[in-house]
C-alpha positions in Angstrom: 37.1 -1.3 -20.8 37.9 -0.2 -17.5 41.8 0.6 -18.2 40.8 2.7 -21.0 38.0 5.2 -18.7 40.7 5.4 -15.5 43.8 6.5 -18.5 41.0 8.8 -20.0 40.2 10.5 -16.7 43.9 10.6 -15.4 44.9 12.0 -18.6 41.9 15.1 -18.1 43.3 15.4 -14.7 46.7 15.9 -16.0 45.6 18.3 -18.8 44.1 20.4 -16.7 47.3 21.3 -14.4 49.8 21.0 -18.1 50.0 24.6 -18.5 51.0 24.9 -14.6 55.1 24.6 -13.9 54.3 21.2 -11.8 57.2 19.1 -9.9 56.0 15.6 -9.3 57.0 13.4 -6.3 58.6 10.7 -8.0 59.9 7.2 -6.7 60.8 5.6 -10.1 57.8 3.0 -9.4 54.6 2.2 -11.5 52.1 5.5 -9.9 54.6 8.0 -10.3 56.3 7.1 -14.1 52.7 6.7 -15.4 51.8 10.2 -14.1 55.3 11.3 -15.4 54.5 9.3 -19.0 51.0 10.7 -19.4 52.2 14.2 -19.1 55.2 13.4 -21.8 57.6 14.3 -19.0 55.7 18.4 -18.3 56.4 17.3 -14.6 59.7 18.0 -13.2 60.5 15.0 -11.2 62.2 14.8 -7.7 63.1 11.8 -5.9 63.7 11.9 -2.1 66.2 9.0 -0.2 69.7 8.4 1.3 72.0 7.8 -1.3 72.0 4.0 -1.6 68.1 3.5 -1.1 65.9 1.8 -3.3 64.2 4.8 -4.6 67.1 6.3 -5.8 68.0 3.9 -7.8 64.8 3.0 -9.1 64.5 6.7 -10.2 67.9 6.6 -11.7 67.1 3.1 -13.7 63.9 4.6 -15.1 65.2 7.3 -15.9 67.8 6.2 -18.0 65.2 3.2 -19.7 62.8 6.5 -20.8 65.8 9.4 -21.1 65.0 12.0 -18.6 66.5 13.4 -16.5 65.4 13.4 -12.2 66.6 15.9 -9.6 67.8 14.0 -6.9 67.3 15.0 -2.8 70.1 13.5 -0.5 69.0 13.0 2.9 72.9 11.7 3.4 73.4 14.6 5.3 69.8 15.9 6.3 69.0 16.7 9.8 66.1 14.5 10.4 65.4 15.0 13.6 64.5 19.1 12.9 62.2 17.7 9.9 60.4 15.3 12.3 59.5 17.9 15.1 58.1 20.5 12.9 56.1 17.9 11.2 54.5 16.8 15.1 54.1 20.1 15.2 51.9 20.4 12.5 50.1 17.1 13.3 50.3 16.1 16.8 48.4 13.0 16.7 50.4 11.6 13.9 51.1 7.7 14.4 54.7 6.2 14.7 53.9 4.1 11.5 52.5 7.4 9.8 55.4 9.3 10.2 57.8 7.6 7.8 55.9 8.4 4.5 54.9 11.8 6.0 58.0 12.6 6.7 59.5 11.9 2.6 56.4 14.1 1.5 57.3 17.0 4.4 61.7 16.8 3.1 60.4 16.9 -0.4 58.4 19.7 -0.4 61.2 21.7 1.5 63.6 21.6 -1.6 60.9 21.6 -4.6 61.2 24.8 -5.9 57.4 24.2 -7.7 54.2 25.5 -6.4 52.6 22.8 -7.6 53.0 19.1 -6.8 51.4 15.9 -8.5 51.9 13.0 -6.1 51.1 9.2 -6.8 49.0 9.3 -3.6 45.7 6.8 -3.9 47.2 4.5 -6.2 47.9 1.6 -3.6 44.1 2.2 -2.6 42.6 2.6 -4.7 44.3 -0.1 -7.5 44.5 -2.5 -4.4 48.7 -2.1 -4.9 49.3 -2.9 -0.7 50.7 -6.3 -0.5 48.3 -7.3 2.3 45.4 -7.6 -0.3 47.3 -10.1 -2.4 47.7 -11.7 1.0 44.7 -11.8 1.8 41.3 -12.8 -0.4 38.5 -11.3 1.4 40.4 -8.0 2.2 38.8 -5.0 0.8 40.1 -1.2 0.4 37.1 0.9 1.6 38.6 0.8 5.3 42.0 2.1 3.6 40.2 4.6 1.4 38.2 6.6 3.6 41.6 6.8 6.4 43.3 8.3 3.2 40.3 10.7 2.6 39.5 11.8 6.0 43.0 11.7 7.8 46.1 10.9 5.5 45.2 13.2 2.9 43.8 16.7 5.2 46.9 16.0 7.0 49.4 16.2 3.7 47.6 19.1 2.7 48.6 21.1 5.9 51.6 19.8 5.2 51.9 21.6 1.7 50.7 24.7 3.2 53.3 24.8 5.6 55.6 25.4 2.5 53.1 27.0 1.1 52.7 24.8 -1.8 49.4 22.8 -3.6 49.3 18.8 -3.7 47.7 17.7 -6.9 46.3 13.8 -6.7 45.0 12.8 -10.0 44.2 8.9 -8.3 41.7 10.5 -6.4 40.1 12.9 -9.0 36.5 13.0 -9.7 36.9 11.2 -12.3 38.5 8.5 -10.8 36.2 8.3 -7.9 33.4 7.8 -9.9 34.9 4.5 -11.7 35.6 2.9 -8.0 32.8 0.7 -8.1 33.8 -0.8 -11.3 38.0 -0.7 -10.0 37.2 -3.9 -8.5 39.6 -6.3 -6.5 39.4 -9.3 -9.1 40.4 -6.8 -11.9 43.6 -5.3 -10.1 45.0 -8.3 -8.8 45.4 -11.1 -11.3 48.1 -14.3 -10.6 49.2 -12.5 -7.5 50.3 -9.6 -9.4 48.9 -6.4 -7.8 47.5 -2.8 -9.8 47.1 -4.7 -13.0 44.6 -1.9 -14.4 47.3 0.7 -14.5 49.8 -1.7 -15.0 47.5 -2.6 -18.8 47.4 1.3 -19.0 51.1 1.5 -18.9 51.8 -0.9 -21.0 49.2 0.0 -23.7 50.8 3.6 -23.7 54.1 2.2 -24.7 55.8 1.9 -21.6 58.1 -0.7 -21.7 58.2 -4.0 -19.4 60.6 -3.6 -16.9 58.7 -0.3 -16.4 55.1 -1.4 -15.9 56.5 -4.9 -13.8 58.2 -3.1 -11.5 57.1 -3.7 -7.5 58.5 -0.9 -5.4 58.5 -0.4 -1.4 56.5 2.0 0.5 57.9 5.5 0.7 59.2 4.9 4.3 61.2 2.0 3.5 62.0 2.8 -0.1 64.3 6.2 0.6 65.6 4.9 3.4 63.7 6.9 6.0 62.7 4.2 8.4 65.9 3.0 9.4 67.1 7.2 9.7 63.8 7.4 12.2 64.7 4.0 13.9 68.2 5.8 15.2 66.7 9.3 15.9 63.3 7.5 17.7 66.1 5.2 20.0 68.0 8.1 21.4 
C-alpha cells in the first residue's frame, strides 16, 4: 500500500535527524503533528501567529488532545515591517503573494533557538492538500512542484542561512520523491476530502480523529500575517 511506503520513508527521514536537537515549525495542522507524532514528540515545536490567530489555537488544541507542550511566538508586538525588508533584501524578486508564508518561516527562525528545523513544506504538493485541486478535476501538481523545487524552496534555504540555521523537509526526501508517481491525485483526494494518504497514515498510527480531520489555512492567513502585511503594505 501506498500509505504504508510514504510513513516508511518519512519515518527513515525522521530517524535520521532523531539524535540531532531539532525544533519543528509547527501549525497544529495535519503535515506538521504527523511529523511531530512520528518522531514521538523529539521535535521541539514552535508555532508563529498573533495571539488570536488560527494557528495558535490550533497548536494549543492539539496540544492539549496529544499532551505536549508548544512554545508559542507572539507577533502581538513584533515589528513587522523590519522582518519584511530584511527578507526583500534577501530575495528581491519575491512576489506580494509569496511574502506572507515567507515571512512566518523568516520570524520563526529568528526566535528558534535550534539549529535544526523540520518544516511541513511539500505536503500540500505533493499530497494535493491546496484547495484549488479539490476545485478543480483536471488540475495537476507538477506545475506547483517544480516552483517549490526550483524557487520556493532555494529561496527558504537562504532564508535559514541568514540565521544560520538548516531546514529539514522530510515531504520532499528521496524517499518520498521516488513514490510521486504512485502519490496520485485520485488517491489523495477522495469525497472532496484533500491528503487522504497521510490522513490514513495518521490515523493508522493512532492519532486520533479530530487530529487527522483537521483542514487548516495557509501559513499567511493562518497566524495572522496577511492582514499585519495588508496595514504595513497600505501605508
Amino acid at each position: 500500500m501506498i500509505e504504508e511506503a510514504v510513513y516508511n520513508a518519512l519515518k527513515e527521514e525522521i530517524e535520521k535527524v532523531r539524535s540531532k536537537k531539532c525544533a519543528i515549525s509547527y501549525s497544529g495542522g495535519l503535515d506538521s503533528t504527523l511529523l511531530l507524532y512520528i518522531s514521538n514528540f523529539s521535535f521541539n515545536p514552535y508555532t508563529t501567529g498573533y495571539s488570536n490567530s488560527r494557528d495558535i489555537k490550533n497548536a494549543e488544541e492539539t496540544s492539549r488532545i496529544l499532551n505536549f507542550n508548544v512554545n508559542k511566538i507572539i507577533l502581538d508586538n513584533v515589528n513587522i515591517n523590519s522582518y519584511l525588508n530584511d527578507l526583500i533584501k534577501i530575495d528581491k524578486n519575491i512576489k506580494k503573494s509569496e511574502i506572507g508564508y515567507e515571512l512566518v518561516l523568516f520570524i520563526t527562525l529568528d526566535y528558534i533557538s535550534e539549529k535544526y528545523v523540520v518544516t511541513g513544506q511539500g505536503a500540500d504538493e505533493i499530497f494535493f492538500g491546496y484547495r484549488r485541486f479539490i476545485d478543480d478535476d483536471n488540475l495537476g501538481n507538477e506545475h506547483y512542484i517544480k516552483k517549490l523545487i526550483e524557487v520556493t524552496l532555494p529561496r527558504e534555504r537562504k532564508i535559514a542561512d541568514y540565521y544560520n540555521k538548516e531546514l529539514i523537509t522530510p515531504y520532499l526526501s528521496d524517499g518520498i520523491m521516488d513514490l510521486r508517481n504512485d502519490i496520485t491525485k485520485d488517491k489523495n483526494i477522495i469525497n472532496g476530502v484533500n491528503k487522504m494518504i497521510l490522513r490514513n497514515i495518521a490515523k493508522n498510527i493512532g492519532l486520533p480523529e479530530e487530529v487527522y480531520l483537521k483542514n487548516k489555512k495557509a501559513a499567511q492567513y493562518g497566524s495572522g500575517i496577511s492582514n499585519a502585511l495588508k496595514k504595513v503594505m497600505n501605508k
